[in-house]
C-alpha positions as CSV (number, residue, x, y, z in Angstrom):
1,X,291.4,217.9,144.5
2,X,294.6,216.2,146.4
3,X,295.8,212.9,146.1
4,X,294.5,210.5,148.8
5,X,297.2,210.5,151.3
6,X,298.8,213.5,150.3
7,X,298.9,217.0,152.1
8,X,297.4,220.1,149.3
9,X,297.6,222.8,152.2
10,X,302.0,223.3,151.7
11,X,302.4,220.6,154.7
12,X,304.8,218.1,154.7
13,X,306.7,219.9,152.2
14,X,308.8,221.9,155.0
15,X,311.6,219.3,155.2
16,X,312.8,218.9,151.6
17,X,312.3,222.7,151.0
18,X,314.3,223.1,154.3
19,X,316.7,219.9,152.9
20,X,317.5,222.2,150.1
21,X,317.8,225.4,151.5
22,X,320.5,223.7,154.0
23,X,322.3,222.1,150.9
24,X,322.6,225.7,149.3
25,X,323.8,227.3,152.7
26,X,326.3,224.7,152.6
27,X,327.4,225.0,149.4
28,X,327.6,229.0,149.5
29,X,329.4,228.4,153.1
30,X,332.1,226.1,151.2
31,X,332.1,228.8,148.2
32,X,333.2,231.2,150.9
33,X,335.8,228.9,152.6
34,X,337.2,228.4,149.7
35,X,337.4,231.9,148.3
36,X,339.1,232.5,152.0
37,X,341.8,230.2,151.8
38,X,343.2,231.7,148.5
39,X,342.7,235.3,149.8
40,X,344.4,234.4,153.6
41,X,347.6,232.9,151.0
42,X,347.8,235.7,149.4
43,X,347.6,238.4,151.6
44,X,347.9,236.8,154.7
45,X,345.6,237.3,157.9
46,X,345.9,240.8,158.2
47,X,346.1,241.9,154.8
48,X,342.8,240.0,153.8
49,X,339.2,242.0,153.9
50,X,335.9,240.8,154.1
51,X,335.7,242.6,150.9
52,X,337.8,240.7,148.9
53,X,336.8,237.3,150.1
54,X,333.4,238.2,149.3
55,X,334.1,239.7,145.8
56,X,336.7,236.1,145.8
57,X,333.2,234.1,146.5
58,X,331.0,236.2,144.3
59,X,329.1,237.5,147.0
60,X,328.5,240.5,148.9
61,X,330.2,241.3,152.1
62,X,326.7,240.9,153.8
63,X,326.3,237.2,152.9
64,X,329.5,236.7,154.6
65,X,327.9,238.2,157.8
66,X,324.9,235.5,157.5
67,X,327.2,232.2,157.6
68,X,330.4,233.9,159.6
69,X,330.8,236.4,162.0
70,X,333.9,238.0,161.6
71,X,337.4,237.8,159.7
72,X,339.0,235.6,162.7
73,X,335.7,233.1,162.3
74,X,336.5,232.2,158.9
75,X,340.0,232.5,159.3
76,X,339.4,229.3,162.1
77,X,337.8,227.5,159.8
78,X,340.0,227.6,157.2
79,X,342.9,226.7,159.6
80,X,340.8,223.6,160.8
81,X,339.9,221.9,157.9
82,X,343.9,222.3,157.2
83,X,344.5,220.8,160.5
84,X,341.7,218.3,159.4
85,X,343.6,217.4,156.5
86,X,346.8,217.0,158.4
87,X,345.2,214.2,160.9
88,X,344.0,212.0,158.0
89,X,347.7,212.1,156.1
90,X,348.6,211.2,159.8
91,X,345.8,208.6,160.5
92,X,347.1,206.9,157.4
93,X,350.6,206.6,157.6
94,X,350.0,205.5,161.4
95,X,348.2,202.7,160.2
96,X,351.4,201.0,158.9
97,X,353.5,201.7,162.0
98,X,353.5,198.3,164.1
99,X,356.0,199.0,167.0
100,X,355.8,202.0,169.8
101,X,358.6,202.9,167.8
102,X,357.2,203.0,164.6
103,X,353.9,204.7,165.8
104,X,356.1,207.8,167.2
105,X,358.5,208.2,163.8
106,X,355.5,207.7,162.0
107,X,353.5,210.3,163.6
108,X,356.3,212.9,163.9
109,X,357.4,212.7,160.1
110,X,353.7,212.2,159.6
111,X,353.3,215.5,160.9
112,X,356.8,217.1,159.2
113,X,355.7,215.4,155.7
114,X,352.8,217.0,155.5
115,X,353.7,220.5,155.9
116,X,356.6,219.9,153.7
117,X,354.6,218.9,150.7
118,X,352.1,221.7,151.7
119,X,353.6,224.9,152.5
120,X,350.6,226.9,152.1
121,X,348.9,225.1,155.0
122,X,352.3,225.8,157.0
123,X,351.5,229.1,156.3
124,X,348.2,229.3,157.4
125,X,349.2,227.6,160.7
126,X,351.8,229.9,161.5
127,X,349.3,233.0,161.4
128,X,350.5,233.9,165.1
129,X,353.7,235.4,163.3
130,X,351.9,237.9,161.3
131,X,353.3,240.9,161.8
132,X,356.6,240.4,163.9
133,X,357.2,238.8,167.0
134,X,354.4,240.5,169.1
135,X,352.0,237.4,169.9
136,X,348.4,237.8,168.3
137,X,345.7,235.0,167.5
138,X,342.0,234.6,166.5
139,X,339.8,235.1,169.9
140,X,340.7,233.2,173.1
141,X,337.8,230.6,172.3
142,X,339.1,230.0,168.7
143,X,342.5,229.8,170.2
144,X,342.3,227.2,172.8
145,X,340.1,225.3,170.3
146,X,342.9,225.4,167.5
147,X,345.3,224.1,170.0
148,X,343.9,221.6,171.4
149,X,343.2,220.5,167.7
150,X,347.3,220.6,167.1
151,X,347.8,219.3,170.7
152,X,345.6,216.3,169.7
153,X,347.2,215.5,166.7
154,X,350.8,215.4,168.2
155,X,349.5,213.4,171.3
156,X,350.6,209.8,169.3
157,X,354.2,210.6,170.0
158,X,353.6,211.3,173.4
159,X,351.4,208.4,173.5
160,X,354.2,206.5,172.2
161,X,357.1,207.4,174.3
162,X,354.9,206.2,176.7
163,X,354.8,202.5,175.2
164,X,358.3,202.9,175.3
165,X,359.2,203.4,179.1
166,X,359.2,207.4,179.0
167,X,357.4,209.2,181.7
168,X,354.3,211.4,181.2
169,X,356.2,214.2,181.7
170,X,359.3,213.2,179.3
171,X,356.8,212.0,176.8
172,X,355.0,215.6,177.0
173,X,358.6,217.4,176.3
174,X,359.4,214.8,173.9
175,X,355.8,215.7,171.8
176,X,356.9,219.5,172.2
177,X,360.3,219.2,171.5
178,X,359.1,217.1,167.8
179,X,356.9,219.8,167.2
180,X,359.5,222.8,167.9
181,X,362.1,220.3,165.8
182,X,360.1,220.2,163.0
183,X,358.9,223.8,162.7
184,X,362.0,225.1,162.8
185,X,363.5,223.0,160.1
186,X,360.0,223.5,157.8
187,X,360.4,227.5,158.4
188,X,364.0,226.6,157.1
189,X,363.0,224.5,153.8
190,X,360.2,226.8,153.0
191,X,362.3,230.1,152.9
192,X,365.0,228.3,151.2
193,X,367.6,229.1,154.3
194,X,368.5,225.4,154.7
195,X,370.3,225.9,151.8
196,X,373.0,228.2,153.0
197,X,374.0,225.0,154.9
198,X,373.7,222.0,152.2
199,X,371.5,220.5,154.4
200,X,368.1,218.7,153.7
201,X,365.0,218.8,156.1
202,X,363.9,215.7,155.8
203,X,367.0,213.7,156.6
204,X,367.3,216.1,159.7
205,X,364.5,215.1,160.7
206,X,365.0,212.0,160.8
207,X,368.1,212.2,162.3
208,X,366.8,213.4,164.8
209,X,364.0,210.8,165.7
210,X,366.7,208.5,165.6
211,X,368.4,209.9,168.4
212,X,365.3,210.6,170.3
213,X,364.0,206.5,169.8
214,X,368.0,205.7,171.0
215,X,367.8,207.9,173.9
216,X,364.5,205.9,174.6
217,X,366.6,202.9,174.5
218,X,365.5,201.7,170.7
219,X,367.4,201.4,168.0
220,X,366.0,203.3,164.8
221,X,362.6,202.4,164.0
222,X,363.6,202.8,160.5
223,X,361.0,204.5,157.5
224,X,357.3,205.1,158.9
């Protein structure tokens, strides 16, 4: 005999059983990122298996097959919740930044901070090198997706050359000229080439904003 009120027949027990089971696929879906992310920095996009991110995870290669489709999938995924992590070490140094000024140094070193104190998210970002020079990425869809992703994060300093009398179309080269400025001078910290000219990234970098905000007709905006 059932409780007045309550259902004896297996109803109304669908959503916490279905709760749970969405819990575990979650949990077994982070499992699996996780597993990724150490296998992709260690042998890189092409050097990694389904295999051995499955044997990473504990599980066989077929689980993988129920949560991701393919190498490239997980691969994306990985690379988003880096660029995920990116926007909130962004988001919070921008909070401080008060002047136009301030919001663009403090997005652009926002941006160049990050990657310096977390080279193995550079590395993950810069999976269109693998393997020489010849372009390759993760599927057109996962490709305009990731970009957009990056494109969105760098938009405050186009956003804020703006403020500061640029045109759209200066403020767009500026944003891409920040971007190319700052992974060229990471590449160069992170392999250790800087060296060669007792230089230091960091206070390149900053350099450089400082001529950029001049040019802009401010002086330097000063630590962001």
């Amino acid at each position: 005999m059932g409780l007045p009120g309550r259902k004896t027949n297996g109803e109304g027990t669908g959503t916490p059983r279905r709760s749970r089971r969405t819990a575990a696929g979650e949990l077994k879906r982070g499992l699996i990122l996780e597993a990724a992310r150490a296998v992709f920095e260690s042998e890189g996009l092409d050097g990694a298996s389904l295999r051995a991110i499955a044997a990473k995870a504990g599980y066989t290669p077929a689980a993988l097959y129920f949560h991701f489709e393919s190498k490239e999938a997980i691969y994306a995924e990985v690379l988003q919740a880096s660029m995920a992590r990116l926007g909130a070490a962004m988001t919070r140094r921008a909070a401080r930044a008060k002047s136009p000024a301030e919001r663009l140094r403090a997005a652009a070193m926002g941006f160049f901070d990050f990657y310096q104190k977390n080279p193995r998210d550079l590395d993950l970002g810069f999976y269109l090198f693998r393997g020489g020079m010849k372009p390759r990425g993760l599927g057109a869809e996962r490709d305009r997706a990731l970009n957009a992703a990056l494109a969105a994060l760098l938009e405050p300093i186009a956003l804020a050359a703006e403020e500061l009398g640029a045109g759209r179309a200066e403020a767009e080269r500026l944003m891409v000229e920040c971007f190319a400025h700052a992974a060229g001078l990471l590449l160069l910290a992170h392999t250790g080439r800087i060296r060669m000219f007792g230089a230091s990234a960091p206070r390149l970098m900053a350099s450089y904003l400082d001529e950029k905000l001049e040019r802009l007709g401010t002086g330097p905006a000063g630590p962001a």
